[in-house]
C-alpha angles and dihedrals in degrees: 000000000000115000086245095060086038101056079044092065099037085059090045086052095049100048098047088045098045109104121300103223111133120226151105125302122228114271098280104235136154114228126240126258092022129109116212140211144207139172112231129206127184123188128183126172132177118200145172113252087217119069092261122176087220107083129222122248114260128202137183136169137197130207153157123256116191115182128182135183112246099167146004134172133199104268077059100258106150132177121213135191117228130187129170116232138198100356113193117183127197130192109203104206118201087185092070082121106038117108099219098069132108130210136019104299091213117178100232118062117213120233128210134245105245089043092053096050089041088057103049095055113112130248122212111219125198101219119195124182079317094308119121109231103175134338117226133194143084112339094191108091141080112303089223094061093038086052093050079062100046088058095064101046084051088070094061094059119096142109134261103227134042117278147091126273146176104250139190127209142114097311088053141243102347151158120247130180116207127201112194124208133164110307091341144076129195109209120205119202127202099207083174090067107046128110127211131155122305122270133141129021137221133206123282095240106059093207081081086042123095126253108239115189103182123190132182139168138164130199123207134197119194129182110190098306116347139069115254107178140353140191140181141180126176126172138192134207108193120175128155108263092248090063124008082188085091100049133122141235121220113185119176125183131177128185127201118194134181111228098160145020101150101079117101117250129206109274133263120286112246104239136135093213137020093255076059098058097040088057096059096054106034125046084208115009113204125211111237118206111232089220122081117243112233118238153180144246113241104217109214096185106043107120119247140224091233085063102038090049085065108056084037094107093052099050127108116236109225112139135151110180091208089062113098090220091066088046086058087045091048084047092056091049092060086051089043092044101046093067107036132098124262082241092055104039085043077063106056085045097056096029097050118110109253088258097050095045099082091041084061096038089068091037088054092051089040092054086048086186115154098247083050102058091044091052081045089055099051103043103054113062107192091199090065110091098207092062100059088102076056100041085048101049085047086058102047090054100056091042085059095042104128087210119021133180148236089245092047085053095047092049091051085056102047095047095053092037118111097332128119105264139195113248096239098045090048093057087046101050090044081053097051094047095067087045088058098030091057087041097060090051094057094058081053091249089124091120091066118108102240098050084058088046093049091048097041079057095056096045097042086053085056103043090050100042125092090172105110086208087055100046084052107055077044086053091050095056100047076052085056099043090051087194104162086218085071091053084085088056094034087055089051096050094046088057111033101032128093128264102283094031093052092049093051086053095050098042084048086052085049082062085058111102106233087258086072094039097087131159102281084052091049082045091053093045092050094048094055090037091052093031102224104163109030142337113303116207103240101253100051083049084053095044088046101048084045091058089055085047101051101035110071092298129219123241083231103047084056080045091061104035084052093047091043092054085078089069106037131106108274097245094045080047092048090046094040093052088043087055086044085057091045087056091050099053099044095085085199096060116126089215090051103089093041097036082054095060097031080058095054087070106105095203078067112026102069151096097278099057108028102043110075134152135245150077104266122112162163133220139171128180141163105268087181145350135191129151095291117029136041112205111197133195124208135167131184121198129192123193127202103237074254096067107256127137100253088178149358122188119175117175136178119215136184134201133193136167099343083318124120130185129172106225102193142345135192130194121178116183130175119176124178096045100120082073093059084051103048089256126130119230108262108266116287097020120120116231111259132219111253107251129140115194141162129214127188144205124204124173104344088317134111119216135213109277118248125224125219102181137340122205137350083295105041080050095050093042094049082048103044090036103034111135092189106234118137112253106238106232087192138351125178145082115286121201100220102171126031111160128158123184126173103200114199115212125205091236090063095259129127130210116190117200127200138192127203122172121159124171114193103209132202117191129176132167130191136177118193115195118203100193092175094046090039085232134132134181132193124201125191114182124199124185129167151168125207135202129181120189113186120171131172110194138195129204131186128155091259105030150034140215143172137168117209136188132185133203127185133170140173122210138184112178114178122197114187132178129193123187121186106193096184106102134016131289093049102237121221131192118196114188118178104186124191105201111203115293125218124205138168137181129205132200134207146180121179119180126173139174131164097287099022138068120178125176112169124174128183115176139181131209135199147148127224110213136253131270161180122213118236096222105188133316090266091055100048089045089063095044090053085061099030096052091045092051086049089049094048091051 
């Protein structure tokens, strides 16, 4: 243990061990005519979270502090006069070994000149009964010297008796609890509640935020009067919120010591009031603010898009957005593009080659910088009919943005507003304005105009609209949007739509978290499961029994389902008891408990009722599980009573920290096809029109269904003419986490962190038919690349730091599915396949001073192997006899 850390316990013991009498201390105050002195100590480290064998960078600094007393009056206001002497800083390298470093890692930084005489110029502090009541001096220099001095002045602020009060200093507006004992105080900061002006941002969904554990205490010795002594330590533990392994340690101390109390000082000023005295000191005295302005690095060597224009012709095109190299250079682009010009972003638009456009198109939304979304603007023209794959590609972005903005809203609006569009890109863009439109509520920006005005031009579509298609793609973005004043709207249309219409509203109420499922929307639910006032189509009864199931669920509500079970089409009884298993073994599940006793109940739990046969099901499982996140795999499968597959719907979803996203989710239906194969449609049923779609969910959006056939001769065409390519459900670079956080710290300086996370994504889907063979088969393709920048970094006025850590990986996940219908029963194979994964993590600490420059990396490298899910014991029954017969062709 270093002395530093040494003489740091010694005073923590003291303090806690010091008597415990409780009371109030004497009015702080400094005596006139006298110069004081005090040793000051800085420390900052910055450190991995993880054990790494690369260290973090450590700096401390000593100096000399000299107060005086320059006026006092009688209710015990005083101002006093502080200046930093004498400051030495030292930056201990543990790199001193390490090959990759460049320079001399000398001990002592040198300061420069103007730093140094900026430093040592006094401030001037209003005390008052230890409160600081305004800072004044010189306010133009550098802010990082000014908040050095901040810092210290922030030590000297405390109370006298036991409580808790609102403080300001240079952490900001917080609250701080105080315990007095004899001749000492223990100060207790809440950096989490503090307020200070507004910089940075962070994602919407938390799960892509960062973790910040903030600690901070002072200690404080008083003898009569007069501060003796203080220290004070704060940390702080920030990780993205995915995996805290990365994270990064930020600890801060600061030691104030009396030497000397004994030297003579200049006398009082003369002054009736403070404004007086300040006068009389100072030609203009400037107000300080006690509370440190946030501010940012100016990065000298970041390449720019100027430079990177010129070299654009030349350059090859080779780019495959899964690959996690495209996802770093998408990363660079958002860096490239926050800080150019409209002229110059319009360029790189209308000068990329066709296969880069759409890549630039996502980096331009993603850097949602004032001079991106005008070139934007004025690039993409919505009335042009061979730009749809580009307009699409516009809208999908910013439906994925994981911050977006007023002005991305209100582009969106005005492009799709009273102009001539393209089917497709209508439905789309209907579809992103409830994304955004729920997004910026959630940043509690609903008030805004543009989200009202997004929102009126949802509902008015719908309210105009008698085109079942259109009331759908309305209903799916009021499932985006997730705003609790649609569930009214969302309730009329699961009730009196049709039955498409009716399925789309009940699946948007599922999205709803069990706050917003209340008892007009139960009473609604039991009316369609139990069908009271008219014929649900299967799969809204199943949704809706799922939504009393899922939602704090009554006693009575599990009583009914379970009694109902008895009457229900064998394959809607066999999914609806696999759902009831699923329930029993989450041990999480808000039904469990109830569902356990209501199943002790011998008129229910037996053989009659909960035996029935048929091929539908639901399952849920772990995928993966570390310290921070649960990843979770679940499928749900509905059969015809012929035997057809009605629905499948297989999702992925992640949890973290009391955070949940659903990550993706796939639903394939088909419906009608018992007329293709000779079959009638089960008794009661109403023929349906032959159709087979898909509709998919990433990251918390849905996005626009897509159609496979409609109709006998869609069917026949998609089968005579198929050239069979997989159709891409989406293709781009999504900017998952964007997080900026300047973090204060008491000692002035100032740590920024920053959060970049980007997956580019790859998704196909393909059905093949096989009307002669009655077999069917259903591919969906995902492929990704994903890239983590996280970055903690450290400025003062003569030195530098920053902590990063990198994080890349490569996935291929495949979900096929094969269906014979010759023979009865229909067999189905499901196969989830994981393909090896690569991933690798760098490391990297960078330091630099005026006569100093350190870069140091360490990396590690690995692959996860490859492999295929086990679904459940059915499933893998009917690929043991599917896959033989296909070997034996």
């Amino acid at each position: 243990m270093n002395s530093q850390a040494a003489s740091g316990h010694i005073w923590l013991i003291f303090f806690f061990f010091t008597s415990s009498a409780k009371g109030n201390l004497e009015t702080p105050s400094f005596q006139p005519g006298i110069l004081y002195q005090y040793r000051y100590l800085l420390e900052v480290q910055l450190d991995y979270v993880s054990r790494l064998s690369l260290q973090g960078s450590r700096m401390r600094a000593e100096a000399l502090v000299q107060v005086h007393l320059l006026w006092r009056n009688h209710a015990g206001e005083q101002l006093l006069q502080i200046q930093i002497q004498d400051l030495k800083v030292y930056h201990d390298s543990k790199h001193k070994k390490v090959q990759n470093v460049t320079g001399d890692p000398s001990t002592e930084v040198v300061l420069g000149k103007e730093d140094t005489a900026e430093l040592q110029l006094p401030v001037f502090l209003h005390w008052n009964n230890g409160k600081v009541e305004g800072i004044y001096g010189d306010k133009g220099g550098r802010p990082q010297i000014l908040n050095l001095k901040q810092g210290l002045i922030s030590l000297l602020q405390f109370q006298p008796h036991s409580g808790t009060a609102t403080e300001e200093d240079v952490s900001g507006s917080c609250q701080v609890t105080y315990v007095v004992s004899k001749d000492s105080i223990v100060k207790t900061k809440d950096l989490q509640s503090c307020t200070r002006p507004k910089f940075g941002f962070t994602s919407v969904n938390k799960i892509f935020g960062v973790l910040w554990q903030p600690t901070s205490k002072s200690f404080y010795s008083v003898q009569g009067s007069l501060i003796q002594s203080v220290l004070s330590e704060e940390s702080h533990v920030v990780s993205p919120t995915l995996k805290s392994s990365i994270g990064t340690k930020i600890m801060s101390r600061q030691q104030l010591e009396l030497v000397s109390s004994s030297m003579p000082g200049p006398a009082e000023t003369p002054g009736q009031s403070l404004q007086e005295a300040l006068a009389g000191i100072l030609e203009t005295h400037q107000s300080i603010s006690t509370i440190s302005e946030p501010f940012k690095r100016t990065c000298l060597q970041c390449p720019s898009l100027k430079t990177y224009l010129k070299t654009l012709g030349n350059r090859r095109v080779k780019m495959d957005v899964s690959k996690v190299s495209t996802t770093w250079q998408f990363q660079r682009f958002i860096q490239m593009l926050r800080g150019t010009k409209k002229r110059d972003v319009l360029q790189l638009l209308r000068k990329a080659p066709e296969k880069m456009v759409t890549f630039f198109i996502d980096a331009a939304v993603a850097a949602q910088s004032t001079a991106s979304l005008a070139a934007l603007s004025e690039f993409l023209d919505f009335s042009n009919k061979g730009q749809v794959p580009l307009l699409e590609q516009f809208l999908y972005a910013a439906a994925f943005s994981p911050r977006p903005s007023k002005e991305l809203l209100r582009l969106v609006l005005d492009k799709l507003n009273g102009k001539e569009l393209d089917p497709a890109i209508w439905e789309t863009g209907i579809i992103v304005i409830g994304s955004l439109a729920g997004k910026l509520c959630r940043m509690k920006l609903c008030g805004l105009q543009e989200v009202g005005l997004g929102m009126e031009t949802v509902l008015r579509r719908l309210r105009d609209t008698k085109e079942n298609s259109e009331i759908i793609i309305c209903l799916l973005s009021l499932q985006n949007a997730l705003l609790p004043e649609t569930i009214p709207t969302l309730l009329h249309y699961a009730e009196e739509g049709s039955a498409g219409v009716s399925g789309t509203a009940v699946s948007a109420l599922q999205r709803f978290s069990s706050q917003h499922i209340t008892g007009e929307v139960k009473k609604a639910m039991r009316r369609i499961f139990h069908q009271k006032i008219r014929n649900y189509e299967k799969t809204s009864r199943l949704a809706a029994a799922e939504i009393l199931l899922d939602n704090e669920p009554l006693p009575m509500d599990l009583t009914n389902i379970l009694l109902a079970i008895r009457d229900l089409e064998a394959e809607m009884s066999k999914f609806l008891l696999s759902k009831i298993q699923t329930t029993l073994h989450s041990h999480h599940h808000p039904a469990r408990k109830a569902m356990k006793e209501i199943l002790k109940d011998p008129q229910i739990n037996n053989y009659n009722y909960l035996s029935k046969a048929g091929s539908s099901s639901s399952f849920s499982g772990p995928l993966a599980v570390t310290d921070d996140m649960l990843s979770t795999f679940s499928l749900e499968l509905l059969f015809t009573e012929s035997g057809l597959l009605r629905k499948s719907v297989s999702g992925f979803m992640l949890r973290s920290h009391g955070h949940q996203l659903q990550a993706a989710q796939v639903s394939i239906e088909a419906q009608g096809l018992e007329s293709v194969l000779g079959e009638s449609n089960p008794e009661g049923e109403e023929e349906q029109e032959l159709m087979a779609g898909m509709s998919a969910i990433f990251f918390d959006v849905q996005l626009r269904p897509i159609v496979f056939f409609q109709g006998y001769t869609d069917l026949m065409a998609k089968v005579l003419l198929s050239s069979g390519e997989p159709t891409s459900v989406i293709k781009g670079t999504v900017l998952l986490m964007d997080h900026e956080q300047a973090i204060p710290l008491q000692s002035g300086l100032q740590t920024v962190v920053k959060l970049q996370g980007a997956l580019g994504l790859d998704i196909s889907a393909n059905i093949d038919m096989n009307l002669w063979e009655q077999e069917s088969r259903t591919s969906v393709k995902t492929r990704g690349g994903l890239a983590i920048d996280f970055t903690a970094e450290i400025d003062a006025p003569f030195f530098q730091a920053s902590v990063k850590s990198q994080t890349e990986a490569e996935a291929s996940i495949n979900f096929d599915t094969a269906v014979r219908f010759s023979g009865n029963p229909v067999l189905m194979c499901l196969q989830l396949r994981e393909e090896q994964l690569p991933y690798r993590e760098i490391f990297t600490i960078s330091e630099s001073s005026l006569n100093q420059s350190i870069t140091v990396r360490k990396g590690r490298r690995g692959t996860i192997a490859g492999r295929e899910l086990s679904l459940h014991r059915a499933n893998s029954e009917m690929c043991k006899i599917l896959l033989t017969e296909a070997k034996e062709r």
